[in-house]
N, CA and C atoms as an extended XYZ file, in Angstrom:
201
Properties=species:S:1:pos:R:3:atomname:S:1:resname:S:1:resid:I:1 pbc="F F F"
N       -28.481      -10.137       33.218 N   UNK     1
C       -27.830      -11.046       32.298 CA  UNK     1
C       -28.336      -10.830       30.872 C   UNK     1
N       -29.530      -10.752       30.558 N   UNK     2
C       -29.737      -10.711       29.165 CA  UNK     2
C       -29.935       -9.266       28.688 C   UNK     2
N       -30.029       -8.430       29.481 N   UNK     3
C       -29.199       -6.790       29.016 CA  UNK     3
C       -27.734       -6.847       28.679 C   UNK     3
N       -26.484       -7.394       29.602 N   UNK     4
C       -25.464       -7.857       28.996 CA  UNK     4
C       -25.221       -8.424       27.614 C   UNK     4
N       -25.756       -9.598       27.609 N   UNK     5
C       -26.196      -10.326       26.458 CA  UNK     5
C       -26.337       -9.760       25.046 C   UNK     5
N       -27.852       -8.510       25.444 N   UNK     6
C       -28.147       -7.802       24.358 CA  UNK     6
C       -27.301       -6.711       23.866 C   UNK     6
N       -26.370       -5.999       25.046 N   UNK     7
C       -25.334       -5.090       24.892 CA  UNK     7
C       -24.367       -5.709       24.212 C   UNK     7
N       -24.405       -7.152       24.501 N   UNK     8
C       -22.676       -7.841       23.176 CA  UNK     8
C       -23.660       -7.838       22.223 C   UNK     8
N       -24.743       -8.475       21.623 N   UNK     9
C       -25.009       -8.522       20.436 CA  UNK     9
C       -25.199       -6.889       19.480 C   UNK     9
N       -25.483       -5.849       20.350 N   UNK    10
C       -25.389       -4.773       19.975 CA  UNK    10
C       -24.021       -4.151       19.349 C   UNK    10
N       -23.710       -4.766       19.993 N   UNK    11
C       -21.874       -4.441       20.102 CA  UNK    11
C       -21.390       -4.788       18.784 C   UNK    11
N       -21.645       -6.388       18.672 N   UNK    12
C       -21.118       -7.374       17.505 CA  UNK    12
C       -21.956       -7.069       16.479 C   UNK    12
N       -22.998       -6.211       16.414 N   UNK    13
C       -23.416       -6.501       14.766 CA  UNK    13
C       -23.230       -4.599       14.560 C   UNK    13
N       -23.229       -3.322       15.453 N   UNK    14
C       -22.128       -2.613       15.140 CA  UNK    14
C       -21.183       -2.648       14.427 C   UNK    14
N       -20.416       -3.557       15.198 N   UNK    15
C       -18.676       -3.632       14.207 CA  UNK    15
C       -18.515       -4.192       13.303 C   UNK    15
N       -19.880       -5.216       12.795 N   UNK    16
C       -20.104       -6.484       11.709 CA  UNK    16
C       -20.349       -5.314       10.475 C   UNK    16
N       -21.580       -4.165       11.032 N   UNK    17
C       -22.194       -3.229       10.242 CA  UNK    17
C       -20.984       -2.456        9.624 C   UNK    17
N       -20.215       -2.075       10.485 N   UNK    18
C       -19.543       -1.436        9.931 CA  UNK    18
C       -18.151       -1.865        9.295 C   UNK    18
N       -17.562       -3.818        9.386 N   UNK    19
C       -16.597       -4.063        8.675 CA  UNK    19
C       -17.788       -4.388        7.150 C   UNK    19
N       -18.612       -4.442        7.208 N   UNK    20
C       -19.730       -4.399        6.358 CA  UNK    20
C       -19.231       -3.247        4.840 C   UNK    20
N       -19.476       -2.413        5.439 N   UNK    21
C       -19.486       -0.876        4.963 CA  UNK    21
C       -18.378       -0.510        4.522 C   UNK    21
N       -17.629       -1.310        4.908 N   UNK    22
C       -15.785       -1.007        4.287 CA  UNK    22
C       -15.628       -1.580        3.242 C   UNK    22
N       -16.492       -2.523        3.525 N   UNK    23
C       -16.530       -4.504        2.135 CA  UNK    23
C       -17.078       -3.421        1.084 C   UNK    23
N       -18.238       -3.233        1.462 N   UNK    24
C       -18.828       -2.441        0.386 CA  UNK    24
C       -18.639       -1.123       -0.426 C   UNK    24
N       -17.544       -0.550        0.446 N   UNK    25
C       -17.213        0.695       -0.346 CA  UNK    25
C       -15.940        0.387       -0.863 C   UNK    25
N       -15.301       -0.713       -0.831 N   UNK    26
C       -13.978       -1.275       -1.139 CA  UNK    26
C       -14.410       -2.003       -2.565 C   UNK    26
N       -15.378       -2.923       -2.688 N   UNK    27
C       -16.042       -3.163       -3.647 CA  UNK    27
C       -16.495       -2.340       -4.273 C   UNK    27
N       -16.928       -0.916       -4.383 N   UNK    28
C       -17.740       -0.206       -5.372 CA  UNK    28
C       -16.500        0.714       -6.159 C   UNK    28
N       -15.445        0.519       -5.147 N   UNK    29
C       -14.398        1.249       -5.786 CA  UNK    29
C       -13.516       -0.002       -6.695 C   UNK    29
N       -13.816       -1.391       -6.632 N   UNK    30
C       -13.272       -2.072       -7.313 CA  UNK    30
C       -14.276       -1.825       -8.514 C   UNK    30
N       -15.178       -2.014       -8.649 N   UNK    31
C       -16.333       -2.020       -9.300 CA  UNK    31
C       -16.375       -0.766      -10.477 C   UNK    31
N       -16.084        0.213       -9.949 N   UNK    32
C       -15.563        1.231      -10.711 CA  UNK    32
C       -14.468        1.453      -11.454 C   UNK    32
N       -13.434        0.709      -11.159 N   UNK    33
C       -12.074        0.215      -11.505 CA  UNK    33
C       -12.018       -0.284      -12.945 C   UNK    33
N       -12.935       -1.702      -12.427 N   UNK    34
C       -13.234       -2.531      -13.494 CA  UNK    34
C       -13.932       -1.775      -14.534 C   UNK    34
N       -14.526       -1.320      -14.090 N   UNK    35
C       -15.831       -0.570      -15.414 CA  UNK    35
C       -14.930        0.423      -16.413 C   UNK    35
N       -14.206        1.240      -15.726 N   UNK    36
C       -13.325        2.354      -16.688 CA  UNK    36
C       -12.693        1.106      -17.325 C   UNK    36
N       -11.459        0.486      -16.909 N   UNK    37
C       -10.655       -0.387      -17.693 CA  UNK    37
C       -11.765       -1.437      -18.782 C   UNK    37
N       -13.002       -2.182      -17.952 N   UNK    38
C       -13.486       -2.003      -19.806 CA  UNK    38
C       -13.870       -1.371      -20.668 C   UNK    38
N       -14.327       -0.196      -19.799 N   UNK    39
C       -14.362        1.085      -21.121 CA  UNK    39
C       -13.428        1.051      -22.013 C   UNK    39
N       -12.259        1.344      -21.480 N   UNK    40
C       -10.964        1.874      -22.174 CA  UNK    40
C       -10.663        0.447      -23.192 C   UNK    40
N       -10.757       -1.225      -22.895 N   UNK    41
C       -10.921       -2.047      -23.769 CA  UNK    41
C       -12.065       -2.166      -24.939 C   UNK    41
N       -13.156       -1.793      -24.675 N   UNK    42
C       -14.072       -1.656      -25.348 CA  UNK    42
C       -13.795       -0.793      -26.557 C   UNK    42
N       -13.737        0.428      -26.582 N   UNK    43
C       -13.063        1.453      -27.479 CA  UNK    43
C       -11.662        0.990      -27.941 C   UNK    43
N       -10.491        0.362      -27.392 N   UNK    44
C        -9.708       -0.458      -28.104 CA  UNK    44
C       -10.336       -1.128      -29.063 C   UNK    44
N       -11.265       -1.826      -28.891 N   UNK    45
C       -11.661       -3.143      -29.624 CA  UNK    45
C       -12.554       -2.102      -30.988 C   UNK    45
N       -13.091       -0.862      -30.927 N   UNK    46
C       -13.811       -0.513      -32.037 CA  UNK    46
C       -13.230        0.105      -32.719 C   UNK    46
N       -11.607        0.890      -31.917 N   UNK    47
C       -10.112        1.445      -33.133 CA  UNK    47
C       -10.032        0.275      -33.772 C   UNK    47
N        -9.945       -0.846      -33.127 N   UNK    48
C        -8.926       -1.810      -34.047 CA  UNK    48
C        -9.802       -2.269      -35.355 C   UNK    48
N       -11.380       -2.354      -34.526 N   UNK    49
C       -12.373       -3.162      -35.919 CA  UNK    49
C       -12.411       -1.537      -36.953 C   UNK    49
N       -12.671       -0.514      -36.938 N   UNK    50
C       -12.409        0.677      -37.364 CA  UNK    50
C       -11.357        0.558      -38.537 C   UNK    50
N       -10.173        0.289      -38.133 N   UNK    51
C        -9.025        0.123      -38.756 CA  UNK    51
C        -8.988       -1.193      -39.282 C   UNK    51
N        -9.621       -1.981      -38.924 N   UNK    52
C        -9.391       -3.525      -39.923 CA  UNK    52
C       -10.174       -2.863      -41.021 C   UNK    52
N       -11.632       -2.461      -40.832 N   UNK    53
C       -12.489       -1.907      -42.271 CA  UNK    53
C       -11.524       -0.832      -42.838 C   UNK    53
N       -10.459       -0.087      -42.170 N   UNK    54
C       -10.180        0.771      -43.762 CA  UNK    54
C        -9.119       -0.074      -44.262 C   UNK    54
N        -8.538       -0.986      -43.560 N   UNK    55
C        -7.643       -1.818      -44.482 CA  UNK    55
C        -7.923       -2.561      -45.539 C   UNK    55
N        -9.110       -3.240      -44.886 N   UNK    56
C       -10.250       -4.305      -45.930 CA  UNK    56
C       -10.344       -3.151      -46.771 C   UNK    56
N       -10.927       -2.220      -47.117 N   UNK    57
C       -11.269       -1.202      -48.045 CA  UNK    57
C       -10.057       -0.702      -48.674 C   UNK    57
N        -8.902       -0.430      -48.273 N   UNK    58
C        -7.739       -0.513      -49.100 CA  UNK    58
C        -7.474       -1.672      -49.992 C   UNK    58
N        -7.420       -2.419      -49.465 N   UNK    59
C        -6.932       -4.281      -50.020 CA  UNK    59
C        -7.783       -4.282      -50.975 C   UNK    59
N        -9.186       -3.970      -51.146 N   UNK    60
C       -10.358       -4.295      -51.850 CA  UNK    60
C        -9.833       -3.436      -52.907 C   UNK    60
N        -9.830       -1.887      -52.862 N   UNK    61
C        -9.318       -1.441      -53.745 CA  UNK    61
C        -8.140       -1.172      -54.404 C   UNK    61
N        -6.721       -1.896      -53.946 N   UNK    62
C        -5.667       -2.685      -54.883 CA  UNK    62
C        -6.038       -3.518      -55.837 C   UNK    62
N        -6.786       -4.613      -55.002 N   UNK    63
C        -7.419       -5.529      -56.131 CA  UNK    63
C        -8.355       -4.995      -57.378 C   UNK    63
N        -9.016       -4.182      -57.083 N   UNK    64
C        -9.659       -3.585      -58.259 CA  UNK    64
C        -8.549       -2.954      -59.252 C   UNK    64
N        -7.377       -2.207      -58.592 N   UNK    65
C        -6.898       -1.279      -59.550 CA  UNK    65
C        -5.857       -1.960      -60.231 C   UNK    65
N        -5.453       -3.450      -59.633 N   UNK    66
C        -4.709       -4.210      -60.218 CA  UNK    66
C        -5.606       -5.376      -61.554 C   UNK    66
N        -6.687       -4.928      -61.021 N   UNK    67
C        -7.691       -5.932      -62.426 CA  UNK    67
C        -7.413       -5.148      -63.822 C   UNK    67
């Protein structure tokens, strides 16, 4: 009886281990997902501040050439 016993618990944390291992490689590929797409926002966000400073620096110098 408790060889049975120990053969289901063997059994059940097997298949636990290994819906385990799916969680986790399903997650690292989300995980990776996420990380490129904020890359790719991140660098959005330093074109755009990039380009606000040469505008500010245009604008700045209208105003001068209009003084």
């Amino acid at each position: 009886m408790i060889t049975r016993q120990f053969d289901t618990l063997k059994s059940e944390s097997s298949r636990k281990y290994s819906e385990y291992e799916n969680k986790i490689a399903l997650m690292s590929q989300e995980i990776e997902r996420l990380n490129i797409n904020l890359g790719k926002k991140v660098e959005d966000c330093n074109n755009l501040e990039r380009r606000m400073m040469q505008l500010n620096q245009e604008v700045e110098n209208y105003r001068r050439q209009a003084k």
